[in-house]
C-alpha positions, 0 to 999 in steps of 0.5 A: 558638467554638473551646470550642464545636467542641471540645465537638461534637467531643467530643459527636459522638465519644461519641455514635458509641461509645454508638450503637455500644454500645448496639446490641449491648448492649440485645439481650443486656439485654431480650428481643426483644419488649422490644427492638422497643417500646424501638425504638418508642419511640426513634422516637416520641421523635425524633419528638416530642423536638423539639417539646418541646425547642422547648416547653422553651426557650420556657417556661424559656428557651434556657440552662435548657433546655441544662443539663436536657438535660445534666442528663439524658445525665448521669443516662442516663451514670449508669444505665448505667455500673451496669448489670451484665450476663454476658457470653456466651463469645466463640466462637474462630472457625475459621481461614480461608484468604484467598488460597485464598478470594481466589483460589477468588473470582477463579477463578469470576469468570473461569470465568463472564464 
C-alpha cells in the first residue's frame, strides 16, 4: 500500500506540472485553429477514454492494460521531451509601485463607501 501512495503521489505531482506545461506551451507550437480541435479532442477523449479503458481491461485483462497505459505516457514523455521550439524574449516589465497602488486602492475605497 505504501508503494502505491507513493506512486500517486509521484503521478499527481507530474501531472500537475505537465497540465501546467502544457497549457502554455501548445499555443507557441500550433496555431489557434489548431489549438481549438486538439482541445476537442482532449474533450472527446475524456469522454470516451473510459469506456475503452473498461473495453481494454475486459479483453486483455486488468494488469496488460496498466502496463499499455504506461507504455503510452512513456511514448507521450518521449515525443515531447524532443519537441524543439524558439522561444519568444521574454519582455522586462515596467517597474511598479505597490504601496503607491495599495495605497491609491484604499484611498478610493474610502473616498466611495
Amino acid at each position: 500500500m505504501p508503494l502505491l501512495i507513493g506512486l500517486m503521489v509521484v503521478f499527481g505531482t507530474l501531472s500537475l506540472f505537465y497540465d501546467a506545461a502544457h497549457q502554455s506551451f501548445l499555443p507557441l507550437l500550433v496555431l489557434t485553429d489548431a489549438n481549438a480541435r486538439l482541445e476537442q479532442t482532449r474533450a472527446t477523449s475524456q469522454a470516451l477514454g473510459p469506456l475503452l479503458g473498461g473495453g481494454l481491461v475486459k479483453l486483455i485483462g486488468g494488469p496488460l492494460a496498466v502496463l499499455v497505459d504506461a507504455v503510452s505516457y512513456l511514448v507521450s514523455g518521449l515525443v515531447l521531451a524532443t519537441l524543439r521550439t524558439p522561444e519568444r524574449p521574454v519582455e522586462a516589465l515596467p517597474k511598479r509601485d505597490l504601496r503607491g497602488e495599495v495605497s491609491a486602492v484604499v484611498r478610493a475605497g474610502c473616498a466611495d463607501p
